[in-house]
C-alpha positions in Angstrom: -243.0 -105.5 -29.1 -242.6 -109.3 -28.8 -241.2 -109.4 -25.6 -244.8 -106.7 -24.7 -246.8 -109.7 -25.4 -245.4 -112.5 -24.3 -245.4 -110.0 -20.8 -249.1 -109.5 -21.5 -249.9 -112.5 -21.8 -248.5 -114.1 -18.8 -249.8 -111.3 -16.5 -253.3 -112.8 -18.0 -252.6 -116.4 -17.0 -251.5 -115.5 -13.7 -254.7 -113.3 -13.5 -257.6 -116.5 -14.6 -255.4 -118.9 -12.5 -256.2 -116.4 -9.5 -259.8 -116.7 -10.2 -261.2 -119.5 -8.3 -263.3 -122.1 -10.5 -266.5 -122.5 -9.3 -267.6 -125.4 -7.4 -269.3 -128.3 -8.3 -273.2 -128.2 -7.6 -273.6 -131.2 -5.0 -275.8 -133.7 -6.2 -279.5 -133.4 -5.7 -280.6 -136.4 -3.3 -277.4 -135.2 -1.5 -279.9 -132.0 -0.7 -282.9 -133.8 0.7 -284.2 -134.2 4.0 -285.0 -137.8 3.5 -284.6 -140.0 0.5 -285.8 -143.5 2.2 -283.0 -144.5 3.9 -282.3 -146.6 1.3 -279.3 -146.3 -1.3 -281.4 -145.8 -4.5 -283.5 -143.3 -5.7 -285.5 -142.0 -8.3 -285.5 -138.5 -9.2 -288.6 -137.0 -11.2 -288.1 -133.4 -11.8 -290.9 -130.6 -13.1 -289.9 -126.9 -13.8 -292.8 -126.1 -12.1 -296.3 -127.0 -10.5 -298.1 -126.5 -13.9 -295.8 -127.9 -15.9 -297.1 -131.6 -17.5 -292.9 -132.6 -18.6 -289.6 -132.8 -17.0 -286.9 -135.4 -16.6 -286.4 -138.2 -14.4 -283.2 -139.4 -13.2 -282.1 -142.3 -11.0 -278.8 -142.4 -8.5 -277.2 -144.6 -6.0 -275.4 -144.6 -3.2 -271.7 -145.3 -4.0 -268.5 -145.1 -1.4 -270.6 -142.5 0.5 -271.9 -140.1 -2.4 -274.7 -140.3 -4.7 -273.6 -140.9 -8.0 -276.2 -140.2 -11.2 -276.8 -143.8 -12.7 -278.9 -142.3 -16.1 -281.7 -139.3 -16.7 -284.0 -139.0 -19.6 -287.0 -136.9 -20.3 -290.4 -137.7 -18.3 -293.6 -136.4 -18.4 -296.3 -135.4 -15.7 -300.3 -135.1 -15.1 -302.1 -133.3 -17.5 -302.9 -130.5 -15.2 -299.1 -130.6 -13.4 -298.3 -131.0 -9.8 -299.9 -131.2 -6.8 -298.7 -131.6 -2.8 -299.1 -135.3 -2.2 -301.1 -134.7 0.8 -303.9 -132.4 -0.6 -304.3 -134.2 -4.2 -307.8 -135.4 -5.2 -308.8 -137.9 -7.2 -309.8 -137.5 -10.7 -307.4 -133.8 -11.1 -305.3 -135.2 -13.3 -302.4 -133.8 -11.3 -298.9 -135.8 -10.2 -298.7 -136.0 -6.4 -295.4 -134.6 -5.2 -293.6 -136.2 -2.3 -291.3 -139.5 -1.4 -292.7 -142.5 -1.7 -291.4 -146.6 -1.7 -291.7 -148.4 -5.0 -294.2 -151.7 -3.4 -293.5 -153.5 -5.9 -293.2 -153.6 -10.3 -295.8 -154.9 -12.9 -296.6 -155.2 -16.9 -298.1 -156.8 -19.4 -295.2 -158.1 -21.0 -292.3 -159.8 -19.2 -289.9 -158.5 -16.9 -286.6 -157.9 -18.2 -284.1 -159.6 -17.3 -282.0 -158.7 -14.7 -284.9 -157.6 -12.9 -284.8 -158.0 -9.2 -288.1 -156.2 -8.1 -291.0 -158.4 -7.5 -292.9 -158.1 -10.6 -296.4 -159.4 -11.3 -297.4 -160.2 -14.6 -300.4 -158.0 -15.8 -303.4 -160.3 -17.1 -307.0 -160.3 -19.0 -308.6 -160.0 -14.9 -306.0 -158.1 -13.9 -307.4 -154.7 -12.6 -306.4 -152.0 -10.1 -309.6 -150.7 -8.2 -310.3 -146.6 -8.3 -313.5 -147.3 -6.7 -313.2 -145.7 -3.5 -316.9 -147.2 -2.3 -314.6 -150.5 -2.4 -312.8 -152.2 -0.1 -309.6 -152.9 -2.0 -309.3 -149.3 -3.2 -305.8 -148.4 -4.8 -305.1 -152.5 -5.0 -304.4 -154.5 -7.9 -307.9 -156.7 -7.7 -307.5 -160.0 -9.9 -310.4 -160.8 -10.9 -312.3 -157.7 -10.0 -313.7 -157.5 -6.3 -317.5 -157.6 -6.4 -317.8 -154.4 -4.6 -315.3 -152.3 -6.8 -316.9 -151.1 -10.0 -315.0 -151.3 -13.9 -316.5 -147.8 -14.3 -314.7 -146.6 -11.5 -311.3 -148.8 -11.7 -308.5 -149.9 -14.6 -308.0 -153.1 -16.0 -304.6 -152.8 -16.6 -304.2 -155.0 -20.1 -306.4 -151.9 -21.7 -303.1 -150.1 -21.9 -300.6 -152.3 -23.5 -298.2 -149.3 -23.9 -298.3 -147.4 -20.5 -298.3 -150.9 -18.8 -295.7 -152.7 -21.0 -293.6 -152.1 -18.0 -294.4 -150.4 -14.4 -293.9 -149.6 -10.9 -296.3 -149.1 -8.6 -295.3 -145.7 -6.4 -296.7 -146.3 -3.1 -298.4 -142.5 -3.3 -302.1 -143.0 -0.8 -301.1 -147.0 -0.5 -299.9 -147.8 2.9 -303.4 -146.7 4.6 -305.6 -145.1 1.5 -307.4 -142.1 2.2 -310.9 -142.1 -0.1 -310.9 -139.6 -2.5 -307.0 -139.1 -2.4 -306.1 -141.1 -5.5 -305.5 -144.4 -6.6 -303.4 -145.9 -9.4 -300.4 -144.1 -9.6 -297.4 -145.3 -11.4 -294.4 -144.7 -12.8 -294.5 -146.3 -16.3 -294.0 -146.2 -20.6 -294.6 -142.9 -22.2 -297.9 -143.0 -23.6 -298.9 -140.4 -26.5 -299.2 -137.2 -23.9 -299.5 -136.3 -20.1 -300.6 -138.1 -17.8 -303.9 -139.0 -15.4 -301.3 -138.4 -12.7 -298.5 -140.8 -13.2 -294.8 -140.6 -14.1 -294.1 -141.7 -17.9 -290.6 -142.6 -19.6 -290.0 -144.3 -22.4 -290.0 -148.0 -22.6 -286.0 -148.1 -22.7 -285.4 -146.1 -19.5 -288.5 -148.1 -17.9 -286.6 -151.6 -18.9 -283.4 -149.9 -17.4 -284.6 -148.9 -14.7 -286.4 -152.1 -13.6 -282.9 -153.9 -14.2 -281.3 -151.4 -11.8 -283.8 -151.3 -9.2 -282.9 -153.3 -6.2 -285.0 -154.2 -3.2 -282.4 -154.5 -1.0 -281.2 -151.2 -1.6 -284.7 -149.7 -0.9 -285.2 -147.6 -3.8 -287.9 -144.7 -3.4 -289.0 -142.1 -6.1 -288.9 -138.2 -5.2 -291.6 -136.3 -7.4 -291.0 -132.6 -7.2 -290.6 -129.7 -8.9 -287.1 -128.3 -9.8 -287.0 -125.4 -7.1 -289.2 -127.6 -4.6 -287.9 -131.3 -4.5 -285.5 -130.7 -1.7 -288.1 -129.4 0.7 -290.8 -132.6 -0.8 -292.8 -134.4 2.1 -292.0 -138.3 2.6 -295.4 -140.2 2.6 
């Protein structure tokens, strides 16, 4: 019987060690079509369209592979996700796409370590919404005469969401009226979103002392079947 077994048993290791183990999943920005041309990048992640949380994780480039740097649980626009290019203003949706990170901002100041420009958020500091004005989806310090507070943000209203920011460049470069202004990736505040990407304030101080301009950092927004195929804008 003992010498059964110990048969038995080795037939069944040389059996699983015939089975191939499956291969590793390649990493995600590994699977775009574009992520900047840079060697950083930011990874915000939804289950699906309609869903308002997800995570966010942030990878670089390292000996020729992208290597996950850290990941932690992000949330989305109130009403979910939207294709960049056909968002409207005011929907409370998060504009899917890739998109450069112009520059960073808050209230208080920047971590150290930060390389980023980063512009200190003050009582005149606003970012126009007002898309009658001129300087629509700009920072306006003070406000521009032609860009209405009723229509705009002054940023030191929201000492939590703006402890600590970036400004994604979604409808920046040339601004379409009506697209959508003042999006940003910033601190968690006690829901979902207007439209923005939201950590918490750790992962926001990490990431603004691992974000570095001359690796050209850029944040894909997707959903998790969908951000492969996501538009660069």
């Amino acid at each position: 019987m003992r010498s059964g077994v110990v048969a038995l048993a080795s037939a069944s290791l040389l059996l699983l060690a015939a089975v191939p183990s499956r291969a590793a999943a390649p990493p995600i920005p590994s699977l775009l079509a574009d992520t900047g041309g840079g060697s950083q990048l930011i990874l915000a992640q939804a289950p699906r369209a309609n869903s308002t949380a997800g995570t966010l994780s942030w990878w670089e480039r390292r000996g020729g592979a992208w290597v996950k740097v850290g990941s932690v649980a992000a949330r989305f626009g109130a009403k979910g996700l939207v294709e960049g290019g056909s968002r409207k203003q005011g929907s409370y949706t998060t504009p899917t796409g890739l998109y450069d990170l112009p520059y960073a901002f808050g209230i208080k100041a920047a971590p150290g370590g930060t390389k980023a420009k980063y512009r200190r958020v003050g009582g005149s500091s606003w970012w126009c919404e007002d898309t009658r004005s001129r300087v629509y989806n700009r920072w306006s310090e003070p406000l521009a005469r032609d860009c209405r507070a009723s229509e705009s943000e002054r940023l030191i209203s929201y000492a939590t969401q703006y402890a600590y920011g970036f400004v994604v460049g979604f409808n920046y470069a040339k601004p379409v009226k009506g697209r959508g202004a003042g999006i940003f990736l910033h601190v968690n505040g006690r829901g979902a979103t207007a439209g923005c990407v939201s950590v918490s304030g750790d992962a926001m101080r990490r990431i603004l002392r691992w974000a570095d301009p001359g690796r050209s950092p850029h944040i894909a927004i997707g959903t998790a079947g969908g951000v492969t195929a996501i538009t660069r804008y």
